[in-house]
C-alpha positions, -999 to 999 in steps of 0.1 A, spaced: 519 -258 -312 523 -291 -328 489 -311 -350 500 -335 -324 486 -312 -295 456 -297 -309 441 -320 -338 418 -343 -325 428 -382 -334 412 -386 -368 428 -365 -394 406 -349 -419 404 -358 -459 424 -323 -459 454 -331 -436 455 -362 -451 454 -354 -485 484 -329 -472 510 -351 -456 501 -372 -488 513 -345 -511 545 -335 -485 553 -372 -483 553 -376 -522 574 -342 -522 603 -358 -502 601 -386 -520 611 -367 -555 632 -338 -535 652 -366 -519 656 -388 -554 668 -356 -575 691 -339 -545 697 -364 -522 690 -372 -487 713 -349 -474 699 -313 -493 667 -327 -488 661 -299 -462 623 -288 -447 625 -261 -465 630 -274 -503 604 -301 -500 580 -273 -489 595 -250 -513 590 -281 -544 551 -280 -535 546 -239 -527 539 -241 -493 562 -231 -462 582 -249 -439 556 -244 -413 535 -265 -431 552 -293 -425 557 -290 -393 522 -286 -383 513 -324 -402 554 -342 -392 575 -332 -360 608 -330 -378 626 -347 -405 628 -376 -390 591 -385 -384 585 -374 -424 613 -396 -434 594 -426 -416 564 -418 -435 582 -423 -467 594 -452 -459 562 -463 -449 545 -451 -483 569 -471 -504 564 -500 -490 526 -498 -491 524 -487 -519 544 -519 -534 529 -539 -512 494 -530 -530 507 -529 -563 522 -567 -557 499 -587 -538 469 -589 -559 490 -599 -589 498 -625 -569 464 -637 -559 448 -641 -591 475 -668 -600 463 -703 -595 498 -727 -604 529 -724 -587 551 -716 -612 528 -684 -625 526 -672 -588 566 -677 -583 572 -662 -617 539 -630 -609 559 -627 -573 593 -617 -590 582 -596 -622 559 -576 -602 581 -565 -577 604 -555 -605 577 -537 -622 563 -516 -594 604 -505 -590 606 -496 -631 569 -476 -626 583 -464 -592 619 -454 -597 618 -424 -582 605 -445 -544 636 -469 -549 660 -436 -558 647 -418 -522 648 -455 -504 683 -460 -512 694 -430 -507 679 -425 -470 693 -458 -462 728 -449 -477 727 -418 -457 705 -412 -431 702 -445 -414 702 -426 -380 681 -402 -366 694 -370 -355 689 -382 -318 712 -417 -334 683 -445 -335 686 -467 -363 655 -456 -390 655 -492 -401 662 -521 -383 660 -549 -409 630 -561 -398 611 -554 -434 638 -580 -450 629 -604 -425 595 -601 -431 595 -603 -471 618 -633 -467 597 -650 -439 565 -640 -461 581 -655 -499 598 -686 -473 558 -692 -457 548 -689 -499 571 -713 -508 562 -738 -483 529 -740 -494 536 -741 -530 550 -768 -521 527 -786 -504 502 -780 -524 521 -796 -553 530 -766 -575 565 -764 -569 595 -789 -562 596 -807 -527 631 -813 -521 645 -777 -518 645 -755 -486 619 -725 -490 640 -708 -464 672 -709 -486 653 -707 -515 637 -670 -501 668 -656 -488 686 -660 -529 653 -649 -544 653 -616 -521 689 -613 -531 681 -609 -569 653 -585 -562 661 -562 -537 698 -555 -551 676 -534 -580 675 -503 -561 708 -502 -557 718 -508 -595 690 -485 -607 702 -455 -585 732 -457 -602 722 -465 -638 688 -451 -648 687 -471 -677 692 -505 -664 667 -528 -684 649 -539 -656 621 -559 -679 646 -580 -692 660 -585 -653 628 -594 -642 623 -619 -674 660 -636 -663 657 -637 -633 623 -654 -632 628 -677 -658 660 -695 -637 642 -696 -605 610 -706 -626 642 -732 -637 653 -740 -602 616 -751 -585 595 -763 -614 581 -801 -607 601 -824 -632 578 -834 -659 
C-alpha cells in the first residue's frame, strides 16, 4: 500500500525529513547521470535505502520529479526575495534582483544541472502530460513586470520604458544561465551577473 492510503494527512518530522533527503538525492543523481539513468533505484541506492522507500513517500518517478522541481524553485525563491526587500532605491533593488538570482544558481549548480536536464528530457510524463507548462516564466515575468511598475512609480527607476518589455529581456539574460552552466561548469557567472546588472542598471536609471 501506498503513504497515500494509510498515512494520516500531516506527515511526520520523520517522513518529511525523508522525502527531503530522497528529493535532494534526485536532484544530484539526476545532475551527475542525467535524467534518463536517473532510475528509482540509483537515487535510493545514492542515499542507502531501497527502492521501496521511495515508493512509500512518492507514487512513481513522476510525482518525485515534481517535487524537485518544486524544491528548486522554493528554495530560490527564499534565497532571492529577502535580498530584495532590504533594498530601499530602485536601482539597488533592480541591480539585488539580478545578482541574486545568479548567485543562488553559482551556490546551487547542481538544482540548475537537474532543472535543465528534466526539462531537456523528461518534459512528459510517462502517461504524456506536459511536467511544465510555462506557467513559472509567466509568473517571474509578471512578478519582475508588477516590480518594475512600481519602481517606477515610486520614482526609482525611468518612466518612459515598458516594464513588460523591460521583464521579458531581463528574464532572457537570467534564465538562459542554466543552460550555459550545464554545459560549461566554469562559466564565470559573478562576472555575468556584474555585466549583466550593470547595463540594465544602464538601461532604467533616472537621468541625473
Amino acid at each position: 500500500m501506498t503513504e497515500a492510503a494509510t498515512a494520516p494527512k500531516e506527515r511526520t518530522f520523520i517522513e518529511n525529513a525523508r522525502r527531503q533527503q530522497i528529493v535532494a538525492s534526485a536532484i544530484e543523481t539526476i545532475a551527475e547521470v542525467g535524467f534518463a539513468q536517473a532510475s528509482l533505484a540509483r537515487i535510493a541506492e545514492r542515499i542507502g535505502i531501497s527502492k521501496g522507500v521511495i515508493s512509500y513517500h512518492f507514487i512513481g518517478k513522476d510525482e518525485l520529479i515534481r517535487q524537485v522541481a518544486i524544491e528548486i524553485v522554493e528554495a530560490a525563491r527564499a534565497f532571492i526575495i529577502p535580498r530584495i526587500l532590504v533594498e530601499s532605491t530602485g536601482q539597488g533593488t533592480l541591480r539585488t534582483y539580478i545578482e541574486s538570482h545568479l548567485t543562488f544558481m553559482r551556490e546551487h549548480r547542481y538544482y540548475m544541472v537537474a532543472i535543465v536536464d528534466i526539462v531537456r528530457n523528461g518534459g512528459l510524463t510517462t502517461g504524456g502530460q506536459r511536467r511544465f507548462d510555462g506557467q513559472d516564466v509567466d509568473g517571474a515575468v509578471h512578478f519582475l513586470a508588477e516590480l518594475l511598475a512600481r519602481l517606477q512609480a515610486e520614482g526609482g527607476l525611468r518612466s518612459d520604458f515598458d516594464p513588460g518589455v523591460m521583464a521579458v529581456a531581463i528574464r532572457a539574460a537570467i534564465d538562459s544561465v542554466p543552460y550555459r552552466l550545464a554545459r560549461d561548469p566554469d562559466l564565470d557567472i559573478d562576472h555575468y551577473a556584474q555585466e549583466i546588472a550593470t547595463m540594465f542598471d544602464l538601461a532604467t536609471r533616472v537621468a541625473d
